[in-house]
C-alpha positions as CSV (number, residue, x, y, z in Angstrom):
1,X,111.3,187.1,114.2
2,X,114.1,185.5,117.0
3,X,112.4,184.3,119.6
4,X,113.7,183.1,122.7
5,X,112.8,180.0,125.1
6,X,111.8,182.8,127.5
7,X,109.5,184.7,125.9
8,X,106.9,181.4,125.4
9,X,107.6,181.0,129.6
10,X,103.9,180.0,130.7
11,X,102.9,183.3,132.4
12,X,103.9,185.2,129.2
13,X,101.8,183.1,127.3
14,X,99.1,183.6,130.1
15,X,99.2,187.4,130.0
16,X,99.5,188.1,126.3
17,X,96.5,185.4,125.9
18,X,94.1,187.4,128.2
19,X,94.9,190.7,126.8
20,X,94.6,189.4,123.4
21,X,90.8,188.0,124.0
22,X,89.8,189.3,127.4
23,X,88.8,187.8,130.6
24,X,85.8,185.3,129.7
25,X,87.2,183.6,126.8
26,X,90.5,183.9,128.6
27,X,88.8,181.7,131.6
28,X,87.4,179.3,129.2
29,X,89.9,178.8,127.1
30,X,94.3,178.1,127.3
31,X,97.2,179.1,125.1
32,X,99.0,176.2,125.6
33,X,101.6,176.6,123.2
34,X,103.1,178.9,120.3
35,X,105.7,176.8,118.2
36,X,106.4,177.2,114.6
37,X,103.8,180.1,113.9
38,X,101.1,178.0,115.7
39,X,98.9,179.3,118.2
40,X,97.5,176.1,120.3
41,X,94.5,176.6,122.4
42,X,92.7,174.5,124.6
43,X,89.5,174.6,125.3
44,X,86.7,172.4,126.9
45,X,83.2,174.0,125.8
46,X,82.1,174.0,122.2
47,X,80.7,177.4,122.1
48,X,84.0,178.6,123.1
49,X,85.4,176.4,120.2
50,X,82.9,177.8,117.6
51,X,83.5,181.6,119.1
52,X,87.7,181.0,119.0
53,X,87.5,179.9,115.7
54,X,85.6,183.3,114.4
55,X,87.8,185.6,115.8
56,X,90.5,183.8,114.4
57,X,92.1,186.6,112.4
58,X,91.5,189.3,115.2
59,X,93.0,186.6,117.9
60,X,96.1,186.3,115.6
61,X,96.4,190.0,114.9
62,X,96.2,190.9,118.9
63,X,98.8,187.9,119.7
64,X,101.1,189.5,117.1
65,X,100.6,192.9,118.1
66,X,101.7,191.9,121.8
67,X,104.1,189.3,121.2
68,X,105.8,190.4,117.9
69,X,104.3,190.9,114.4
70,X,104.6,186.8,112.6
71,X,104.8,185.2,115.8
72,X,101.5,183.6,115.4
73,X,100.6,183.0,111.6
74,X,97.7,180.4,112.4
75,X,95.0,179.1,115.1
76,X,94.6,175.5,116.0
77,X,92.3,174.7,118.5
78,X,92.0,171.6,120.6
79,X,89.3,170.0,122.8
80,X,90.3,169.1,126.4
């Protein structure tokens, strides 16, 4: 897939990461970043962690679906 610089702008990011998980993990957690296939994700609460990290394949299957199928090919998710 070619991506361009625009379509990782913030607000895309924003609105494809609250219609890939819906609004209350999307309030308790951030897409920071998608680079190289990696989704990064931010989030402060360790039951958010745990719950991110079990939907992994469905979060990465709804980030592809909106942003373009192999855009995402993996989850990391950091504490912050």
């Amino acid at each position: 897939m070619d991506v361009t610089l625009a379509d990782y702008a913030p607000e895309v990011l924003a609105d494809a990461w609250q219609r890939a998980v819906g609004p209350f993990l999307a309030t308790k957690a951030e897409l920071l970043s998608i680079a190289k296939g990696v989704a990064r994700i931010r989030t402060s609460h360790p039951a958010v962690r745990f719950e991110l990290m079990r939907q992994k394949q469905g979060i990465i299957r709804a980030l592809n679906s909106i942003l373009g199928e192999g855009c995402v090919k993996t989850v990391q998710v950091v504490h912050g």
